[in-house]
C-alpha positions in Angstrom: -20.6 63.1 -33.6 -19.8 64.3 -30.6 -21.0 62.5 -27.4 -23.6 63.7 -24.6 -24.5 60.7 -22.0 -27.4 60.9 -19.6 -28.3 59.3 -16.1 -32.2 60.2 -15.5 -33.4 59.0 -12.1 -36.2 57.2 -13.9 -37.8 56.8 -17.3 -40.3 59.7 -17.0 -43.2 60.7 -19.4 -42.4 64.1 -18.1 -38.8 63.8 -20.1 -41.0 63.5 -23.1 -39.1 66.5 -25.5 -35.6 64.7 -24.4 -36.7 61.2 -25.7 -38.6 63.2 -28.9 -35.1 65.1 -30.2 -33.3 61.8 -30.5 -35.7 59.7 -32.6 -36.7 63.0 -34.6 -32.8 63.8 -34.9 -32.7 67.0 -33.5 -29.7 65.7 -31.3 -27.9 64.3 -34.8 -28.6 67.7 -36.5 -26.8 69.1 -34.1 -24.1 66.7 -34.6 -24.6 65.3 -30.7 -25.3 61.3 -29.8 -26.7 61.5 -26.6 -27.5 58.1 -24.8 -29.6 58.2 -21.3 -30.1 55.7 -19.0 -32.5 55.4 -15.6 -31.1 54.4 -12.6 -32.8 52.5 -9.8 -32.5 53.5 -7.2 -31.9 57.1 -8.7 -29.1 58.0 -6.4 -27.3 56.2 -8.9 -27.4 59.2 -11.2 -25.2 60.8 -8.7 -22.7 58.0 -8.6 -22.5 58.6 -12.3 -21.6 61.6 -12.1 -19.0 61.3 -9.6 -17.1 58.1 -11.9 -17.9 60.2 -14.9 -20.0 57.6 -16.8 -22.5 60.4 -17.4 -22.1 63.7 -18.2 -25.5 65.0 -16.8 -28.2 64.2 -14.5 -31.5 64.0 -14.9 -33.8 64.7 -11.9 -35.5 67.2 -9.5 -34.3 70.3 -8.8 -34.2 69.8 -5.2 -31.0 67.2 -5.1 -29.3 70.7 -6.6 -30.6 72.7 -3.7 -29.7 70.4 -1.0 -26.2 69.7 -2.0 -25.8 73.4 -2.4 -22.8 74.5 0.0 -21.3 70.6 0.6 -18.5 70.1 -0.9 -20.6 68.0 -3.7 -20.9 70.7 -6.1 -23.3 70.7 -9.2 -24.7 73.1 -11.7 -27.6 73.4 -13.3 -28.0 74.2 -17.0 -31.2 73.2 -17.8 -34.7 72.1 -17.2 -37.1 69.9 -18.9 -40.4 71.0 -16.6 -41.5 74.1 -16.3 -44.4 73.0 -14.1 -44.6 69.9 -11.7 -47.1 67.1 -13.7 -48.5 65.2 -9.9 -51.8 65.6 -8.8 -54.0 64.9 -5.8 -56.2 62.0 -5.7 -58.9 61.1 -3.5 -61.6 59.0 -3.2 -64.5 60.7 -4.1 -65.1 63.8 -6.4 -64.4 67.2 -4.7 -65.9 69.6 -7.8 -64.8 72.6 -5.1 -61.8 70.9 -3.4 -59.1 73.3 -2.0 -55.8 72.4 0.1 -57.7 73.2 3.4 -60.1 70.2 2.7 -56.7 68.3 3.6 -56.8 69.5 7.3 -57.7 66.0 9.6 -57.0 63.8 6.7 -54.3 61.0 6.0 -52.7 62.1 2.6 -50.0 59.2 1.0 -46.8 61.0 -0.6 -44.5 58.8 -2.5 -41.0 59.2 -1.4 -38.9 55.8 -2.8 -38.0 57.8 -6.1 -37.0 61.1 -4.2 -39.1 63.5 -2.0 -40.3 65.8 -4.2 -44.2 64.6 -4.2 -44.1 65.4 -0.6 -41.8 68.3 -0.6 -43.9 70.7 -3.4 -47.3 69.4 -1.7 -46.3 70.1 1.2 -45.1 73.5 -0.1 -48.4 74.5 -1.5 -50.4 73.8 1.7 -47.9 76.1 3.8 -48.8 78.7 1.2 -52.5 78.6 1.6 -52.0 79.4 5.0 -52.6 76.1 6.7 -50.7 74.5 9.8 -49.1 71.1 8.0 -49.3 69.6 11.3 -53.3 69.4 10.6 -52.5 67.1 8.1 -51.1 63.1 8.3 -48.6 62.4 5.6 -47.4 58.4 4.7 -44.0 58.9 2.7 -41.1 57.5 2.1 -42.3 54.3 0.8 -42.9 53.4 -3.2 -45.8 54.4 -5.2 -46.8 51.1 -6.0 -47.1 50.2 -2.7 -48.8 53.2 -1.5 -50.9 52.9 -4.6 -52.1 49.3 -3.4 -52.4 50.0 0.1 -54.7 53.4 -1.0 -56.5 50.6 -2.8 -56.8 48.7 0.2 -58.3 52.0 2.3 -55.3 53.6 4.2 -55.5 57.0 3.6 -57.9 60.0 2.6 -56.0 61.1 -0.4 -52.8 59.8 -2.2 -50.5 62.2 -4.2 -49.4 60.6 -7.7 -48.4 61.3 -11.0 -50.9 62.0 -14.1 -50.2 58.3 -15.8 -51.0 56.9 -12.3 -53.4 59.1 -11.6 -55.4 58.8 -14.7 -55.5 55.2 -14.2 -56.8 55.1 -11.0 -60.0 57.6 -12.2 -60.1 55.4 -14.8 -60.7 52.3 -12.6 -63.1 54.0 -10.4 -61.0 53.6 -7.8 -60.0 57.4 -7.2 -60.9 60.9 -8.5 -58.3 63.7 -9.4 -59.0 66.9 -7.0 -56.2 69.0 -7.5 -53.9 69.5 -10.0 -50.3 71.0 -9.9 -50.1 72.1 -13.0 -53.1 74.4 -12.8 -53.0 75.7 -9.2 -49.2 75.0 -7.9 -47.7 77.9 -10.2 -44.4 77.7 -12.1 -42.7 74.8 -10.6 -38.9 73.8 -12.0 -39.8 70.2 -11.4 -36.8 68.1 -13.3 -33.5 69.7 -14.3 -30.1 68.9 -16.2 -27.1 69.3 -14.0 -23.4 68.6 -14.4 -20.6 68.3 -12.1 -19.6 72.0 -11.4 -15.8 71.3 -12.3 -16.5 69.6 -15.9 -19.2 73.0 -16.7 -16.3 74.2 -19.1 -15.0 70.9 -20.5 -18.9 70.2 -21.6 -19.7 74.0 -22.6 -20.1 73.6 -26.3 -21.9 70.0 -25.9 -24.3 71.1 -23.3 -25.2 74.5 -25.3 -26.2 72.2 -28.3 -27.9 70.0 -26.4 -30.0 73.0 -24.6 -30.4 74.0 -27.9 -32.0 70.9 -29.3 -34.4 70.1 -26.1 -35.5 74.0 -26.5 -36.5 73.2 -29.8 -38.1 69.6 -29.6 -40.3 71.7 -26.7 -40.7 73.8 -29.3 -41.9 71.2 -32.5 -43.7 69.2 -29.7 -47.4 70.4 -31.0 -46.3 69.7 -34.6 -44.6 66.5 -34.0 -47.3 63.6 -35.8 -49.3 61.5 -33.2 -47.6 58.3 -34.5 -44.1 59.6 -33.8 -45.1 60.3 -30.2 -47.1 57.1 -30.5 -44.1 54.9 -31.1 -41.9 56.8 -28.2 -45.0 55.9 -25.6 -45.1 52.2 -27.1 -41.7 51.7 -26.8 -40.8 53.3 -23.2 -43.9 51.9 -21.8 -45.0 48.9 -23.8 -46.7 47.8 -20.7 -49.4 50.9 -20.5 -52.4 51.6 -22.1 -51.5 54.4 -24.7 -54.7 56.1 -24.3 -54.1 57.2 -20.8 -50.2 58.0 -22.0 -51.7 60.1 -24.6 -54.2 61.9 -22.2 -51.3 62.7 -19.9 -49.0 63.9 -22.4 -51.9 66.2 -23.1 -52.4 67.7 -20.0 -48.5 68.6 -20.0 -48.5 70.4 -23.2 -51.6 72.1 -21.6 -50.3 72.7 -18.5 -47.0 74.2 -19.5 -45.1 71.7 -18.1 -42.9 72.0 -21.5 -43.1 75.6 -22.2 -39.3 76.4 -21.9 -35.7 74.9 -20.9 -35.1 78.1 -18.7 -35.5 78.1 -15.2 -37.5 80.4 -13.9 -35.3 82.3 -10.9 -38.5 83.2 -9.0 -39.6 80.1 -9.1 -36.5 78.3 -8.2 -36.1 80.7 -5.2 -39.7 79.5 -4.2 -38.9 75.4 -4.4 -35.5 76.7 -2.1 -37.2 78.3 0.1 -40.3 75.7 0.7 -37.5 73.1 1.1 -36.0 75.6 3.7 -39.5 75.2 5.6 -39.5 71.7 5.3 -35.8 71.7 6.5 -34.9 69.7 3.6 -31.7 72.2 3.2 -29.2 74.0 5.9 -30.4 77.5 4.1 -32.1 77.9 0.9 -29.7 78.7 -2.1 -30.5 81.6 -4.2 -31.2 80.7 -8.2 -27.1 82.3 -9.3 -26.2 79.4 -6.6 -27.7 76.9 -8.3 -27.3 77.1 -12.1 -25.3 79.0 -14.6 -27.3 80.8 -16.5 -25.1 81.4 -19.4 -27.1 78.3 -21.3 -30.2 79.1 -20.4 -31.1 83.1 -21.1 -31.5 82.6 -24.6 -35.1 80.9 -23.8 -36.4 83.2 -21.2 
């Protein structure tokens, strides 16, 4: 067996297809034994890399982007979401919420795990044509705590992940009024990428193991309930598996595991709303970024 090791910047629902080929032995069919670990705080993943404790990364495609140029270089070869699985919450149901409802109000982004919660939000209110500065943003600290302090009444609207998300409706404590993966487009949210100079050493290892994700996405609506059960119980043992399920529904529904191909188009569009955001010096095309080669099988 030949060896494929992972460092994920966290222990994601949204990596669901990646954690479903190793326990349905997809990855050992394809003669691979891939082992993943999270790292907290997710920098970490790039430390890995860099000592050469993991082969790939796990994580948004943004860290790609805004190393693009420095003399960290890093390829993608891979993506795990097609779409970006985080919502909007707010306080009270909005059946005929848009973006522009945002304009005057305090909205809580995330940011301790990375900035793409902000970032892509952010993103999608430039498109619909309105001034950001109309709109108060609280980042940069954990979700927890931003979840607890929404709790505790700071802020209009809070954006979260489904599993959080669903939770909160759940409780009564917040309802869902926008939703990513139905009105934010195609959205490359989490890629694979590897050290630029180790692309050829890897080749063959990283093919297979775009190969096998491509086809767990693939399985994913024929895999039994209990097999994704026990991956749900076992990663989060500490969740109610009735609101993992519902998320995990509302990804396969949502497209958020449609294909391991990044879609140029839309990478160019994350670039360039991280350019707006100056997140980045310029934004990097899509040939910048990745290497294609494993990845136009599955377009």
């Amino acid at each position: 067996m030949d060896q494929l090791r992972i460092s994920a910047t966290a222990n994601g629902l949204n990596y669901l297809p990646e954690y479903l080929a190793d326990v349905t032995g997809i990855f050992a069919d394809a003669d691979l034994t891939v082992t993943s670990r999270d790292r907290d705080p997710w920098t970490g993943v790039l430390d890995d890399l860099d000592s050469g404790t993991a082969d790939l990364a796990l994580g948004g495609l943004w860290v790609p982007g805004m190393y693009a140029g420095s003399p960290r270089r890093v390829t993608v070869v891979g993506q795990v979401n097609h779409t970006c699985p985080k919502v909007i919450v707010a306080r009270e149901p909005t059946p005929d919420f848009t973006l522009a409802d945002l304009v005057g109000k305090v909205v809580l982004a995330p940011g301790a795990g990375g900035s793409g919660p902000y970032a892509v939000t952010a993103g999608l209110i430039r498109e619909a044509g309105i001034d950001l500065d109309d709109v108060a943003f609280v980042r940069d600290l954990s979700g927890p705590m931003l979840v607890e302090l929404f709790g505790a009444g700071l802020g209009d609207a809070i954006v979260l992940d489904l599993v959080t998300a669903i939770e909160l409706e759940r409780s009564g404590r917040g309802h869902v009024v926008f939703r990513h993966l139905d009105s934010g487009g195609l959205m490359p949210n989490s890629v694979y990428y590897v050290r630029t100079d180790r692309v050829e050493e890897l080749r063959d290892r990283i093919s297979r193991f775009v190969s096998c994700l491509a086809e767990s996405m693939a399985r994913l609506h024929e895999v039994p309930a209990a097999t994704i059960d026990g991956v749900l119980a076992a990663r989060w043992p500490g969740k109610d598996i009735t609101v993992l399920r519902e998320a995990v529904d509302q990804m396969k529904a949502g497209r958020t595991w449609e294909t391991v191909a990044v879609d140029p188009a839309a990478s160019d569009r994350w670039m360039r709303m991280l350019a707006e955001n100056r997140m980045v010096t310029r934004a990097p095309g899509y040939d910048e970024l990745a290497d294609d080669s494993f990845m136009k099988a599955y377009r």
